[in-house]
Phi, psi and omega in degrees: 000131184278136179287127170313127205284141181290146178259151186267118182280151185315143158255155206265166144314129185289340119009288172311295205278347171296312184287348159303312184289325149322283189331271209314341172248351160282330217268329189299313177274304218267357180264326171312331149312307176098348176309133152266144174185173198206139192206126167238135178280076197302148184071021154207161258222351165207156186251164187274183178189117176234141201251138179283159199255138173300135149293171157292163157260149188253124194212115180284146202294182169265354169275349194270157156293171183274148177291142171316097196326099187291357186277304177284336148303322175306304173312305211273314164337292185279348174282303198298299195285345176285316191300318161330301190293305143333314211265311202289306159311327174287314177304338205259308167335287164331289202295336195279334187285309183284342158311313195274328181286315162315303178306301174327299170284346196286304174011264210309322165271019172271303187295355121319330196265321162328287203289294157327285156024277161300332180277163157300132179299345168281011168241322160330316191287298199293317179317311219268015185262339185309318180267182197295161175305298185311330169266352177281320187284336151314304187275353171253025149273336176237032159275149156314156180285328215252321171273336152336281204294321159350280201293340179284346186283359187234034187236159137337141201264332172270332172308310199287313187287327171301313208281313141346299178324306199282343178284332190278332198293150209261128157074017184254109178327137161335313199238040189227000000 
């Protein structure tokens, strides 16, 4: 048995189905909105009206205290981490100033330490055995490992060993 063929429905006038669509998104937008309005519609037989709903106002009863103004914590917040911030800067300062007096004096013996460097250690070793143990060990710390041990192989054998000591001492800075 075959299903009876559907009867086709009528389409409304477009007029009609614009002004259905209308209603429904003013009425959609004005209550989201909070708007009162009244839109009347030709060709249908009543206009909406929508009344905006009063808020509550939150107002504390009369025995409670008032809330604390959350703007001013806030404000007290950004006072507490700026002053921080102040302070962290004056330190950072500081350290930038004894940095630049470290490098400063560190200059001259980085560029001794260069120059050795560029030499051949057999001319290098007898030069750097010359100076006190403590600045030969300063310029052969920021010497490469592999040309270091080079120029210490060319050095006086009690010279070398001193100048060894002082590079081995625990906690002594490059440039001190």
């Amino acid at each position: 048995m075959a299903k009876p063929a559907r009867p086709k429905r009528k389409k409304q006038p477009f007029r009609r189905r614009l002004g259905y669509w209308l209603l429904v998104a003013g009425t959609v937008l004005g209550v989201a909105a909070g708007v009162s309005y009244t839109v009347p519609i030709p060709g249908l037989t009543a206009a909406v009206a929508v009344e905006p709903t009063p808020e509550p106002e939150d107002k504390p009863a009369v025995g409670e205290a008032p809330e604390p103004d959350p703007t001013a914590e806030a404000q007290a917040a950004l006072d507490a981490r700026e002053a921080k911030l102040k302070e962290k800067e004056a330190q950072v300062s500081t350290l930038l100033k004894d940095l630049t007096t470290q490098k400063a004096e560190l200059d001259p013996i980085r560029q001794a330490a260069l120059m050795y460097e560029n030499m051949p250690p057999y001319k290098a070793g007898p030069m750097i055995a010359a100076l006190d143990p403590a600045k030969a060990a300063q310029i052969l710390k920021l010497i490469d490992e592999d040309t270091a041990g080079a120029i210490i192989s060319y050095m006086d054998k009690t010279r070398g060993a001193l100048v060894m000591n002082e590079m081995l001492k625990p906690n002594q800075p490059a440039g001190n």
